[in-house]
PyMOL Python script that loads the backbone (N, CA, C, O; Angstrom):
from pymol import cmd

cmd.read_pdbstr("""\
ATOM      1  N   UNK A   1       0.849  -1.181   0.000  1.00  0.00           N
ATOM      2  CA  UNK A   1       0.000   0.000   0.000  1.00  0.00           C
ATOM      3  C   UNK A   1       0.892   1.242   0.000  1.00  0.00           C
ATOM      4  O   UNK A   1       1.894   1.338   0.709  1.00  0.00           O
ATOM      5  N   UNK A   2       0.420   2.279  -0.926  1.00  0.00           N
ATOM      6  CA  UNK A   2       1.139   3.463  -0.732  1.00  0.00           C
ATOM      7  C   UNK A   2       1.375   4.285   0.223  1.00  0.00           C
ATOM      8  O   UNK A   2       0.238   4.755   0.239  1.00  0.00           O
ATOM      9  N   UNK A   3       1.750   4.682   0.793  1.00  0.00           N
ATOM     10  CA  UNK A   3       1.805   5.777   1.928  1.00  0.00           C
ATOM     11  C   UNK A   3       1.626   7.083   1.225  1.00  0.00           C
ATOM     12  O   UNK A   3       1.808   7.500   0.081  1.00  0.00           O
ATOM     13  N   UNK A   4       1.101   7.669   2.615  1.00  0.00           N
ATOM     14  CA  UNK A   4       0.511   9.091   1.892  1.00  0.00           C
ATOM     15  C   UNK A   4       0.951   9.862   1.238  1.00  0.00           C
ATOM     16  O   UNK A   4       0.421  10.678   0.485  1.00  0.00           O
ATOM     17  N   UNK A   5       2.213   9.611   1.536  1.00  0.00           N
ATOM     18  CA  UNK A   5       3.394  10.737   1.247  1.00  0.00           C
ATOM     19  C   UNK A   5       3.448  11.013  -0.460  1.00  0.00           C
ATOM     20  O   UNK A   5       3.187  12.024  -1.111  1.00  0.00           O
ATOM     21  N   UNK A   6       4.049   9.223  -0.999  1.00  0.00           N
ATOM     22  CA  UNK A   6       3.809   8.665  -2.288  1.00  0.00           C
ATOM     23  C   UNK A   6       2.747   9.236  -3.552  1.00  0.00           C
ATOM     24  O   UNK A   6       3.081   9.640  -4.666  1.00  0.00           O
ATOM     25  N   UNK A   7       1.063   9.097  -2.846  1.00  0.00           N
ATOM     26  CA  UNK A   7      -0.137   9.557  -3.293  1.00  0.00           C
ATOM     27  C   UNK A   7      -0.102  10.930  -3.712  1.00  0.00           C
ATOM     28  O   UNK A   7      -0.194  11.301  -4.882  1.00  0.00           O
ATOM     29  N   UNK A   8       0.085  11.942  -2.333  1.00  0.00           N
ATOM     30  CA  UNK A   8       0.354  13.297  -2.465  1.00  0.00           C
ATOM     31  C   UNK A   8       1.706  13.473  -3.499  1.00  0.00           C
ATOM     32  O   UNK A   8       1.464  14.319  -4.361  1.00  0.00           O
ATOM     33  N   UNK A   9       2.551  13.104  -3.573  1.00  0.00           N
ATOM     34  CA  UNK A   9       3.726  13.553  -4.498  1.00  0.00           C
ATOM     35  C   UNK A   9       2.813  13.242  -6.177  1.00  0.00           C
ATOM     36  O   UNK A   9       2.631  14.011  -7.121  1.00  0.00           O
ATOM     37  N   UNK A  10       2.478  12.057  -6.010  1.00  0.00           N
ATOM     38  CA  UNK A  10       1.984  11.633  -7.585  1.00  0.00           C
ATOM     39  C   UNK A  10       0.720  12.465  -7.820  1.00  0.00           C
ATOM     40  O   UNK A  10       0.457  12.943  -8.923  1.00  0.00           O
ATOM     41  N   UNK A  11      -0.176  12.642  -6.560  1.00  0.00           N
ATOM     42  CA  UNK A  11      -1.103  13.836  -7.337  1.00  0.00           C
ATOM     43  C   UNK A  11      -0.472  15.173  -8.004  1.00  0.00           C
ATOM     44  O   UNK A  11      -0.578  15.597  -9.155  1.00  0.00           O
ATOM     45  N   UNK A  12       0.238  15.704  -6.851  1.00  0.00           N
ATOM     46  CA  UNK A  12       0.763  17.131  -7.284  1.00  0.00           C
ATOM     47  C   UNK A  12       1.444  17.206  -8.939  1.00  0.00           C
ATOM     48  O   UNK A  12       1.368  18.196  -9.667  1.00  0.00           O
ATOM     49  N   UNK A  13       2.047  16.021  -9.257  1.00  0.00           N
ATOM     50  CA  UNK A  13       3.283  15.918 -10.182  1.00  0.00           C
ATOM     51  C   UNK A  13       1.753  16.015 -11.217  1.00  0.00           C
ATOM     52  O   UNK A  13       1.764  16.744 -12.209  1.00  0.00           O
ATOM     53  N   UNK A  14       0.606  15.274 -10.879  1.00  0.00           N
ATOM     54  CA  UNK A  14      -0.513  15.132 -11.811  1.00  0.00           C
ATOM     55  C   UNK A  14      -0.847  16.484 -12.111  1.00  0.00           C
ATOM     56  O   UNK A  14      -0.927  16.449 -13.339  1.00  0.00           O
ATOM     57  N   UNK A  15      -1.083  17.608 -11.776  1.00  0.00           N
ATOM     58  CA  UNK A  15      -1.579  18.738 -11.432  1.00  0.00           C
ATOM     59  C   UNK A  15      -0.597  19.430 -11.428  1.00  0.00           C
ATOM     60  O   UNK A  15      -0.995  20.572 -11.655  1.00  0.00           O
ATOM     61  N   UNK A  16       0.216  19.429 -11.333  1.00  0.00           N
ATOM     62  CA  UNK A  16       1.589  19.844 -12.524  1.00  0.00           C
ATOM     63  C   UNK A  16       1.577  19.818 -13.831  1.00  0.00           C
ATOM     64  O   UNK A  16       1.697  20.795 -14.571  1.00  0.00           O
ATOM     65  N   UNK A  17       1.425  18.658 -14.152  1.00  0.00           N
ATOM     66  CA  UNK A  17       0.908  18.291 -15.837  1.00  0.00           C
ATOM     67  C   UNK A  17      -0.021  18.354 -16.502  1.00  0.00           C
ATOM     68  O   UNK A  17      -0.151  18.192 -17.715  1.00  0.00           O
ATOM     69  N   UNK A  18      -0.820  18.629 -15.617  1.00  0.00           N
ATOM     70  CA  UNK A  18      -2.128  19.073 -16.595  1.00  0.00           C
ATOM     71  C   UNK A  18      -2.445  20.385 -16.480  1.00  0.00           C
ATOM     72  O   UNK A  18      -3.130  21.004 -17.295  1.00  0.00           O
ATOM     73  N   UNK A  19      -1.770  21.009 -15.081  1.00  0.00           N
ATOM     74  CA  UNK A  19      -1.436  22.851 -15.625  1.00  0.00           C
ATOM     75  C   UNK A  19      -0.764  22.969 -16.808  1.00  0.00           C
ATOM     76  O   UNK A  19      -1.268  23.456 -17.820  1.00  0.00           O
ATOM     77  N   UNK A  20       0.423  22.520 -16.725  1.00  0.00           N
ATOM     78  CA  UNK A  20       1.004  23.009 -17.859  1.00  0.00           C
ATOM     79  C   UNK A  20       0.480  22.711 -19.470  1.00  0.00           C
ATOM     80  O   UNK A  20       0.815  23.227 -20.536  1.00  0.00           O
ATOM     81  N   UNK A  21      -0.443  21.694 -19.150  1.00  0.00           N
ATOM     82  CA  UNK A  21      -1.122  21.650 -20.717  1.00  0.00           C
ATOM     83  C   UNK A  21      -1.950  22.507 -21.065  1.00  0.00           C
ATOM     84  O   UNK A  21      -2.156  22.893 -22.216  1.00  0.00           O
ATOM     85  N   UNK A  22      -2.593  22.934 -19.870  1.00  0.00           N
ATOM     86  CA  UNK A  22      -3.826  23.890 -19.831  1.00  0.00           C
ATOM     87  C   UNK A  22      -3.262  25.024 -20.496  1.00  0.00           C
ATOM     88  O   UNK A  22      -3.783  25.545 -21.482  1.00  0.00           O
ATOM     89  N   UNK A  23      -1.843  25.537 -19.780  1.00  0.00           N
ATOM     90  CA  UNK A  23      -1.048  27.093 -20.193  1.00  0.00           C
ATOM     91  C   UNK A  23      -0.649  26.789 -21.746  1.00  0.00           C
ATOM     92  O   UNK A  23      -0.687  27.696 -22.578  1.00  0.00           O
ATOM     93  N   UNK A  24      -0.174  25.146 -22.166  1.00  0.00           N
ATOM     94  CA  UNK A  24       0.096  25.615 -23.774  1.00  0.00           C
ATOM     95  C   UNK A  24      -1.541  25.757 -24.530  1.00  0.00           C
ATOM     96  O   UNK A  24      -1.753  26.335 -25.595  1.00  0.00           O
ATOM     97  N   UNK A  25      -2.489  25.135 -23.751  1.00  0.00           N
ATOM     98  CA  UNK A  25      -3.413  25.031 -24.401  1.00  0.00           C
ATOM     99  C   UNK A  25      -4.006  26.624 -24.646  1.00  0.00           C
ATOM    100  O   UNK A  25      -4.250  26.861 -25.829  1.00  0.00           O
ATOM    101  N   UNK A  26      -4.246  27.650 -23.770  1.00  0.00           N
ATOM    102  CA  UNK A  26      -4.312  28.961 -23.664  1.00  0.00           C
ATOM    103  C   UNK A  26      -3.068  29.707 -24.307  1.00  0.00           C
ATOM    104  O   UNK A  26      -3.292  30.917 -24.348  1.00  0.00           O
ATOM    105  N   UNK A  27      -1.946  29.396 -24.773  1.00  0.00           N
ATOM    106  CA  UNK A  27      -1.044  29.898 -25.754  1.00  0.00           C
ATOM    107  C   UNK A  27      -1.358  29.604 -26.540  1.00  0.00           C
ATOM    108  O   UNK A  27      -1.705  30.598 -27.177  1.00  0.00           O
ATOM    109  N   UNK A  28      -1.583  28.443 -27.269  1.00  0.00           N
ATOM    110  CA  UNK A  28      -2.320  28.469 -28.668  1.00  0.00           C
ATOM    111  C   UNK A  28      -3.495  29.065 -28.866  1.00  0.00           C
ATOM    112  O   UNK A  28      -3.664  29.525 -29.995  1.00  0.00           O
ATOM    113  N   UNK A  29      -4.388  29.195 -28.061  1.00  0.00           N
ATOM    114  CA  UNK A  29      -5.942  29.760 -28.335  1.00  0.00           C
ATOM    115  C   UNK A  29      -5.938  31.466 -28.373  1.00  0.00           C
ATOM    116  O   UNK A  29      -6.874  32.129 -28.822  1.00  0.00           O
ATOM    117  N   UNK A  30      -4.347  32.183 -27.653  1.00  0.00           N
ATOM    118  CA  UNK A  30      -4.144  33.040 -27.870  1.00  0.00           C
ATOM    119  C   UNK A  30      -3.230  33.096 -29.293  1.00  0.00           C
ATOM    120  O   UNK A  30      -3.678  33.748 -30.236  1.00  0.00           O
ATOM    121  N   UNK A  31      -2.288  32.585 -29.384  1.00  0.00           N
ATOM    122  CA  UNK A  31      -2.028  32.433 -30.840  1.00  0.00           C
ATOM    123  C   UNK A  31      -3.162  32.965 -31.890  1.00  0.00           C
ATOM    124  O   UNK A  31      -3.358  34.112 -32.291  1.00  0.00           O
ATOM    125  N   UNK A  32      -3.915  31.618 -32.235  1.00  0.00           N
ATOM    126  CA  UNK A  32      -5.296  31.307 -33.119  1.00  0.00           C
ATOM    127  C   UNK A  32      -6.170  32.848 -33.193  1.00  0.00           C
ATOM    128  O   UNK A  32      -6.442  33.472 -34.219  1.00  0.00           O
ATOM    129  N   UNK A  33      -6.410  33.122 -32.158  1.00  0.00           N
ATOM    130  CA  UNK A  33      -6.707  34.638 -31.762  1.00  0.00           C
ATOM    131  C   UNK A  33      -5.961  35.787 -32.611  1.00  0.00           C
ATOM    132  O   UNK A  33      -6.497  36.558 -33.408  1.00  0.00           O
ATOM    133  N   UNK A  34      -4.735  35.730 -32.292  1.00  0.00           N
ATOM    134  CA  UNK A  34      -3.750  36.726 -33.023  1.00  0.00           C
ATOM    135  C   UNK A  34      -3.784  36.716 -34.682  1.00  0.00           C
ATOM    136  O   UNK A  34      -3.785  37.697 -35.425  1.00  0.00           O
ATOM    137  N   UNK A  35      -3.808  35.497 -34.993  1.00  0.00           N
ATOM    138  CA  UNK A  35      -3.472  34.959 -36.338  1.00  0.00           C
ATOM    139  C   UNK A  35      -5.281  35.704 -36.909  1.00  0.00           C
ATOM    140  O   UNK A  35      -5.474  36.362 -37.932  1.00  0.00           O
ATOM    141  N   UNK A  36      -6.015  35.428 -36.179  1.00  0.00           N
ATOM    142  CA  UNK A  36      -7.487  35.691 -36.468  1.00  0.00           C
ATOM    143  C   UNK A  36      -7.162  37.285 -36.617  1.00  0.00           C
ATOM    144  O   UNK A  36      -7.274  38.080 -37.550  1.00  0.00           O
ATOM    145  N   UNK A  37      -6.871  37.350 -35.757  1.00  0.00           N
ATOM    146  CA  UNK A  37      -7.003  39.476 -36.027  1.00  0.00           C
ATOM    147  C   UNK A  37      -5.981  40.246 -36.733  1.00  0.00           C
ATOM    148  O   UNK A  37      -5.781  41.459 -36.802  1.00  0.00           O
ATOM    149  N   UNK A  38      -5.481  39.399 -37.159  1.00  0.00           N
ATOM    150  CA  UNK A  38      -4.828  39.788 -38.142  1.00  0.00           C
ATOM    151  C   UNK A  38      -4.837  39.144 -39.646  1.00  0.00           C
ATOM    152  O   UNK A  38      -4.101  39.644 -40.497  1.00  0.00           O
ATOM    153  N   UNK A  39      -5.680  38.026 -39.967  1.00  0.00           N
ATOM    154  CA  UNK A  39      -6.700  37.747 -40.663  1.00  0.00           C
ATOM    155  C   UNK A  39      -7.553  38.723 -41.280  1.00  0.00           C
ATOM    156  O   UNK A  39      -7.526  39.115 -42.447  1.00  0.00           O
ATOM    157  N   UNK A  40      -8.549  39.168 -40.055  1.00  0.00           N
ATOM    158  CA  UNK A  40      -9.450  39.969 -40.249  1.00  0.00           C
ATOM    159  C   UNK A  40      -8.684  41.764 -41.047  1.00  0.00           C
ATOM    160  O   UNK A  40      -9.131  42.480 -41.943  1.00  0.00           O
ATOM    161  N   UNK A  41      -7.707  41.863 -40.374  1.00  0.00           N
ATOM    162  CA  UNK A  41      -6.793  43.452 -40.857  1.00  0.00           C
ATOM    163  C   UNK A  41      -6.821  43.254 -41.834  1.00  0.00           C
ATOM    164  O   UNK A  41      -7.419  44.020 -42.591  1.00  0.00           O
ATOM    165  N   UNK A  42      -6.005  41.808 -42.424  1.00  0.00           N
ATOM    166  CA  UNK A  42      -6.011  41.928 -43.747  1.00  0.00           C
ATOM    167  C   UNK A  42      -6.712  41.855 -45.086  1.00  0.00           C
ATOM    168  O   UNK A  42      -6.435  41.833 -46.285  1.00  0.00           O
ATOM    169  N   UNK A  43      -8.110  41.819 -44.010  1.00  0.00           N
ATOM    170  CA  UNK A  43      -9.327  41.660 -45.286  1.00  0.00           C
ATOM    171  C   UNK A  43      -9.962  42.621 -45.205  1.00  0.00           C
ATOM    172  O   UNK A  43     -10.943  42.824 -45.920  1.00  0.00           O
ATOM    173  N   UNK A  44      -9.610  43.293 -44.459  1.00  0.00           N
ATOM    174  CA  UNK A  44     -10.148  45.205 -43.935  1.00  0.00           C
ATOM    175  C   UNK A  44     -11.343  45.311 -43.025  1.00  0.00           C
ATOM    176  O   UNK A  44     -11.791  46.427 -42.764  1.00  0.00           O
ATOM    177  N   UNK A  45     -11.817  44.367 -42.592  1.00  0.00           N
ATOM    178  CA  UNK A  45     -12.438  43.967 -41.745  1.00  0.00           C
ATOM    179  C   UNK A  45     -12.321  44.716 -39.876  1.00  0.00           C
ATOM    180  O   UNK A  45     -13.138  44.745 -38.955  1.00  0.00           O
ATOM    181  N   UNK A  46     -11.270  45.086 -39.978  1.00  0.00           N
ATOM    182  CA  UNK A  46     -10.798  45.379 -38.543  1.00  0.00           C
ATOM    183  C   UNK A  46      -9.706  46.883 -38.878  1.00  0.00           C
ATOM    184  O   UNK A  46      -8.658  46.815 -39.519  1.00  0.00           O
ATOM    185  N   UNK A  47     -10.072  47.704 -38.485  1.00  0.00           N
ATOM    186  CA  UNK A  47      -8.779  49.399 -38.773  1.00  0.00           C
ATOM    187  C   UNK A  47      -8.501  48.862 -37.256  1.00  0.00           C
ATOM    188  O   UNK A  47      -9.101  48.715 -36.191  1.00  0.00           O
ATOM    189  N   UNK A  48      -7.181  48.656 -37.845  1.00  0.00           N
ATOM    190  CA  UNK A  48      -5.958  49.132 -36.256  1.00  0.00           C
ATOM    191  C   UNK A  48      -5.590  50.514 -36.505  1.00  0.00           C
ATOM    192  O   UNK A  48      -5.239  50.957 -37.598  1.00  0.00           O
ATOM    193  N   UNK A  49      -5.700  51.208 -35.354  1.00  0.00           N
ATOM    194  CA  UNK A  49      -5.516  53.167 -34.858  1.00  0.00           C
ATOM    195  C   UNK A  49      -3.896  52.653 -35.310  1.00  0.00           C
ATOM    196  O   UNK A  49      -3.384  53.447 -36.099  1.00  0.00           O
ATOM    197  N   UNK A  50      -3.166  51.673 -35.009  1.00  0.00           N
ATOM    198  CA  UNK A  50      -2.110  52.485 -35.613  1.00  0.00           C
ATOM    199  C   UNK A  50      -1.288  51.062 -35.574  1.00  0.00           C
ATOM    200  O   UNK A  50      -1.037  50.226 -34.706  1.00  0.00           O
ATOM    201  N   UNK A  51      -1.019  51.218 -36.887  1.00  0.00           N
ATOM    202  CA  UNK A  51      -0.040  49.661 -37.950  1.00  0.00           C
ATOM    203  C   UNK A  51       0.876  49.077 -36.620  1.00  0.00           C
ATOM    204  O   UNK A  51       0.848  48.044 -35.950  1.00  0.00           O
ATOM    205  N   UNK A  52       1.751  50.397 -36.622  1.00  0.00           N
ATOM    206  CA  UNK A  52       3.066  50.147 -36.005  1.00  0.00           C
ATOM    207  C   UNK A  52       3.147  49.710 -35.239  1.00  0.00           C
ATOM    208  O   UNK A  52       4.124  49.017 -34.956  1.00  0.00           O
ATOM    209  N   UNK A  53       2.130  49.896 -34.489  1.00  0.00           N
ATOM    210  CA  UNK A  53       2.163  49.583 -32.332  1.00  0.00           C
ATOM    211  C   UNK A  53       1.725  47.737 -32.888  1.00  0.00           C
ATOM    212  O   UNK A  53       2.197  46.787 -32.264  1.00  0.00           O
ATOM    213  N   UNK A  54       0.879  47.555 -33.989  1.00  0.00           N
ATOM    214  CA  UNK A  54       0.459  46.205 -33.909  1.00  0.00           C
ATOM    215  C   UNK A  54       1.901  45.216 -34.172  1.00  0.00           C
ATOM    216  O   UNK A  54       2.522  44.413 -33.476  1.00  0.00           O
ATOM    217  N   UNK A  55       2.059  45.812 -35.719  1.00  0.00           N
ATOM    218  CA  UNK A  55       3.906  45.202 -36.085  1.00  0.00           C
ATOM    219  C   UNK A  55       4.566  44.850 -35.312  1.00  0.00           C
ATOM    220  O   UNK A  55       5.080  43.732 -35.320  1.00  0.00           O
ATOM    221  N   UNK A  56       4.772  45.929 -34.213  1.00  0.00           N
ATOM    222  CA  UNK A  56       5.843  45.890 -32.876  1.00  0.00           C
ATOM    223  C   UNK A  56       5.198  44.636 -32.170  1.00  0.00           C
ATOM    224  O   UNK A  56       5.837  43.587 -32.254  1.00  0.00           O
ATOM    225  N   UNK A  57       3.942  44.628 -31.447  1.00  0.00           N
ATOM    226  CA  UNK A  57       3.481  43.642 -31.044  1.00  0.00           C
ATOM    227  C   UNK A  57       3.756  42.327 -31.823  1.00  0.00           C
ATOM    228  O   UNK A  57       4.317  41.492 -31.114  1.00  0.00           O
ATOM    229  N   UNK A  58       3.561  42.010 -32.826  1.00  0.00           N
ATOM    230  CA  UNK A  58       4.272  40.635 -33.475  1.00  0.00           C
ATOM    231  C   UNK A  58       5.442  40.240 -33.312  1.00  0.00           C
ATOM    232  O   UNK A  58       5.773  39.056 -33.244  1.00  0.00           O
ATOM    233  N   UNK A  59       6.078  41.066 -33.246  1.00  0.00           N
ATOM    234  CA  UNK A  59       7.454  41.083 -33.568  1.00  0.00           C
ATOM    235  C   UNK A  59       8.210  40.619 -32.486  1.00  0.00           C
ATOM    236  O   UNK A  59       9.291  40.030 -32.492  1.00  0.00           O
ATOM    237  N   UNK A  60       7.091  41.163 -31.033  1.00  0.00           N
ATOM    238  CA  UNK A  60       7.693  41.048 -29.660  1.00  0.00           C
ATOM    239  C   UNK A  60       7.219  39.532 -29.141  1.00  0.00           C
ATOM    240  O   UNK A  60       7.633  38.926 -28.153  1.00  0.00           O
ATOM    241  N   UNK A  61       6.190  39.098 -30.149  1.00  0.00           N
ATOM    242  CA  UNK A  61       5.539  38.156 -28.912  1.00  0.00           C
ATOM    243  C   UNK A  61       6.046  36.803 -28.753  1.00  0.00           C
ATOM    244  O   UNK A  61       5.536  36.054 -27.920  1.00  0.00           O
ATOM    245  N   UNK A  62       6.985  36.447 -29.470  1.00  0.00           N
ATOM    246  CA  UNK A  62       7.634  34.900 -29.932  1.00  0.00           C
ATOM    247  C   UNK A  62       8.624  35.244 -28.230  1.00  0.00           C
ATOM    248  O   UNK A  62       8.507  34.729 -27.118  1.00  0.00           O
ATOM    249  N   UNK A  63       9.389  36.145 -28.672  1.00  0.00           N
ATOM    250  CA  UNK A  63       9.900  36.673 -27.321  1.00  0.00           C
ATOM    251  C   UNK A  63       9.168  36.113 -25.972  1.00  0.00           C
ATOM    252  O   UNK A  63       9.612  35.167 -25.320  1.00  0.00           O
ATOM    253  N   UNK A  64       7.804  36.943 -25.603  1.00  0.00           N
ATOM    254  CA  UNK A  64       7.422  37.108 -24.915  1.00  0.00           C
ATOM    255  C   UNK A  64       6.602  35.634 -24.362  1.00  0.00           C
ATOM    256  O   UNK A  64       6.285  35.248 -23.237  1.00  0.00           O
ATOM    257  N   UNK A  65       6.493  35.231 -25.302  1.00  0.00           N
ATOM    258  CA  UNK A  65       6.072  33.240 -25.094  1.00  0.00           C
ATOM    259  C   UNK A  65       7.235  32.313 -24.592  1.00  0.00           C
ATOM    260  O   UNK A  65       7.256  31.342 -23.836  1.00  0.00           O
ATOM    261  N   UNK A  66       8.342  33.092 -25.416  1.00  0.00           N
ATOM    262  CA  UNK A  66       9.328  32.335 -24.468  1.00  0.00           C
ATOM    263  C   UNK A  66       9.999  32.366 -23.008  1.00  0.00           C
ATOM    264  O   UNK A  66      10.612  31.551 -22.318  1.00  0.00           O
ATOM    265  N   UNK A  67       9.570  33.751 -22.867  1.00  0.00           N
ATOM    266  CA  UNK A  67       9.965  34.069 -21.415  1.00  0.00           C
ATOM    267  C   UNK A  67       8.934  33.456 -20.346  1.00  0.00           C
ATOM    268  O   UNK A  67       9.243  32.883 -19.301  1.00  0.00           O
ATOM    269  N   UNK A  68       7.767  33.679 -20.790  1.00  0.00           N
ATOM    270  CA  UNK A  68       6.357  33.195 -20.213  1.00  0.00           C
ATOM    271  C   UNK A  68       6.723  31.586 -20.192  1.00  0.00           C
ATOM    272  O   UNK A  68       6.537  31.193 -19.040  1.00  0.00           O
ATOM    273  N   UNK A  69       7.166  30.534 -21.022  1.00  0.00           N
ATOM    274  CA  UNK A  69       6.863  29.310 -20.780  1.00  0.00           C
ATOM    275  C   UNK A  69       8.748  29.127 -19.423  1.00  0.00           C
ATOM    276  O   UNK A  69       8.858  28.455 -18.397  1.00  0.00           O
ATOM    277  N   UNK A  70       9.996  30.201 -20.234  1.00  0.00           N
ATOM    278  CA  UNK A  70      10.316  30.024 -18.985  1.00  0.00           C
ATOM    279  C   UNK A  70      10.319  30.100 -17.299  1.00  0.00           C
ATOM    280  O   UNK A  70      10.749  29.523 -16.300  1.00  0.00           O
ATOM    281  N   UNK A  71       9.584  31.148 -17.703  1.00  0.00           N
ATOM    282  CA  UNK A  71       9.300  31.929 -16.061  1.00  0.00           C
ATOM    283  C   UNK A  71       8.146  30.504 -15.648  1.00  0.00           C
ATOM    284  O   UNK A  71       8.159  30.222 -14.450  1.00  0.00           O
ATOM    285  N   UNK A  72       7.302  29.733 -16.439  1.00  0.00           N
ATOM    286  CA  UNK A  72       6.483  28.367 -15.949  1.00  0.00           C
ATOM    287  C   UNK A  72       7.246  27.418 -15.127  1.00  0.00           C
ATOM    288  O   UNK A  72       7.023  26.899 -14.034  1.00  0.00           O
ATOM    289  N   UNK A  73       8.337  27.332 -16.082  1.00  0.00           N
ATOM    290  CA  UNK A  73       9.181  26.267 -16.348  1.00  0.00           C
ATOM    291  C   UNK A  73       9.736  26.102 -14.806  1.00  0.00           C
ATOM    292  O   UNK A  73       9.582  25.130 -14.067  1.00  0.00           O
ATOM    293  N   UNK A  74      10.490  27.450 -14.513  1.00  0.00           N
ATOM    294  CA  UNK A  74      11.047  27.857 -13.336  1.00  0.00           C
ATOM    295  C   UNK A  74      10.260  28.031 -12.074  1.00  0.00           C
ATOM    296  O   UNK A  74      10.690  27.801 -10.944  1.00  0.00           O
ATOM    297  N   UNK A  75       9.153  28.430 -12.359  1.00  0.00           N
ATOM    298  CA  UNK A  75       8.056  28.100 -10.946  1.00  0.00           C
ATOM    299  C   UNK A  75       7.671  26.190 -11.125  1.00  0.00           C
ATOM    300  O   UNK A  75       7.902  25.539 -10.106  1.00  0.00           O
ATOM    301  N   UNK A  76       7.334  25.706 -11.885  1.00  0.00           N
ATOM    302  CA  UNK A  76       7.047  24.422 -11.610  1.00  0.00           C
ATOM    303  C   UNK A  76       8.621  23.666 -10.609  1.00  0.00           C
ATOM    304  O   UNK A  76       8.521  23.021  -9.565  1.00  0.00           O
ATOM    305  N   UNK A  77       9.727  23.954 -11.215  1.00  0.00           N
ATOM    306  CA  UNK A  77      10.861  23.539 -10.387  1.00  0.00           C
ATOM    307  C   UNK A  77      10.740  24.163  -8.853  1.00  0.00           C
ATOM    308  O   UNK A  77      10.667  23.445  -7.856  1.00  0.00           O
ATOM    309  N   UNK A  78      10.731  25.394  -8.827  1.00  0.00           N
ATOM    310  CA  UNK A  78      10.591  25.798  -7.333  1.00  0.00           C
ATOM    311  C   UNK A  78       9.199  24.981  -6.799  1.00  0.00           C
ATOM    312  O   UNK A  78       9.175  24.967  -5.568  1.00  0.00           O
ATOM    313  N   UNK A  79       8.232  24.413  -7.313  1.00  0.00           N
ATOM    314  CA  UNK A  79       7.233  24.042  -6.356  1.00  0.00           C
ATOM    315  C   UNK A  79       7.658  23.008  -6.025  1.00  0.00           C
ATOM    316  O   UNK A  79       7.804  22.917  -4.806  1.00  0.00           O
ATOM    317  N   UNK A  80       8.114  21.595  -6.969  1.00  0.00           N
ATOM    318  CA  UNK A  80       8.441  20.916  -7.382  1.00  0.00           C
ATOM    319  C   UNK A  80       9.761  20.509  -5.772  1.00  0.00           C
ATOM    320  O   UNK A  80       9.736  19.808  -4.760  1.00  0.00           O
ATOM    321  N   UNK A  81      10.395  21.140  -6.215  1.00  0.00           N
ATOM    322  CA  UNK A  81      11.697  21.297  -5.577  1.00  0.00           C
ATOM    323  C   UNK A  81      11.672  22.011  -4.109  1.00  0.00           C
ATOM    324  O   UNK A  81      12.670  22.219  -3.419  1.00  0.00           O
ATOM    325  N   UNK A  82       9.847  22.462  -3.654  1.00  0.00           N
ATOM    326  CA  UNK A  82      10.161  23.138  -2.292  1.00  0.00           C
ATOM    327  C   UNK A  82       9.576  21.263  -1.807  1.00  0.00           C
ATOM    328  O   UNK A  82      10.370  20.511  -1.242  1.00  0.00           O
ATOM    329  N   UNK A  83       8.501  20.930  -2.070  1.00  0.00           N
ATOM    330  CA  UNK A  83       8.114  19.908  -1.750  1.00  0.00           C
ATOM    331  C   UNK A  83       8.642  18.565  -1.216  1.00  0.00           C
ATOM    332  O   UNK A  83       8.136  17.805  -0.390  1.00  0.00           O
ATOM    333  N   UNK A  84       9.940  18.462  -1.994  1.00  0.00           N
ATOM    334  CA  UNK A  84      11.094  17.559  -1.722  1.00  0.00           C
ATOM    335  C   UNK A  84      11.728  17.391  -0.651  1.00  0.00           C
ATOM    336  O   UNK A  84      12.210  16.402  -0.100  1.00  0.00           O
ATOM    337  N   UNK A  85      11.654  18.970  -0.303  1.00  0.00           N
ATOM    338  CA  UNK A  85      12.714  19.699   1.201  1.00  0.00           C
ATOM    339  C   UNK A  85      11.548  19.709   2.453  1.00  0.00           C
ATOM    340  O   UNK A  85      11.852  20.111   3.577  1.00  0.00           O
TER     341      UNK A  85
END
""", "prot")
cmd.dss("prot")
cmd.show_as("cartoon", "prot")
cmd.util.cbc("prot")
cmd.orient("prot")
């Protein structure tokens, strides 16, 4: 029989993993989103007040996904890793 200890570690690690699917799953649906509204710009469907600020935004966000899945990455280890101690 497992001891509690065992149970609790394998839930958390569970709930670990299915956060983190949840967060790529909400990066893509924000993706799909982006790709959509800018879809729509290009069928004239949608006036952006101003090109540039959007451009810049593209330009930044590959960036900004990567920092976001590291800054995940790095809190799942600290939870991960306080739990142990």
């Amino acid at each position: 029989m497992y001891s509690d200890n065992v149970v609790a570690r394998r839930t958390l690690q569970e709930n670990v993993e299915l956060i983190e699917e949840l967060n790529a799953q909400r990066t893509e649906l924000k993706d799909v989103r982006g790709a959509l509204s800018d879809l729509k710009g290009a069928m004239g469907f949608q006036r952006t007040k101003n090109a540039q600020m959007e451009s810049e935004l593209q330009q930044r966000r590959p960036a900004m996904r990567r920092q976001t899945k590291e800054m995940q990455k790095l809190s799942n280890q600290l939870s991960v890793g306080e739990e142990t101690v």
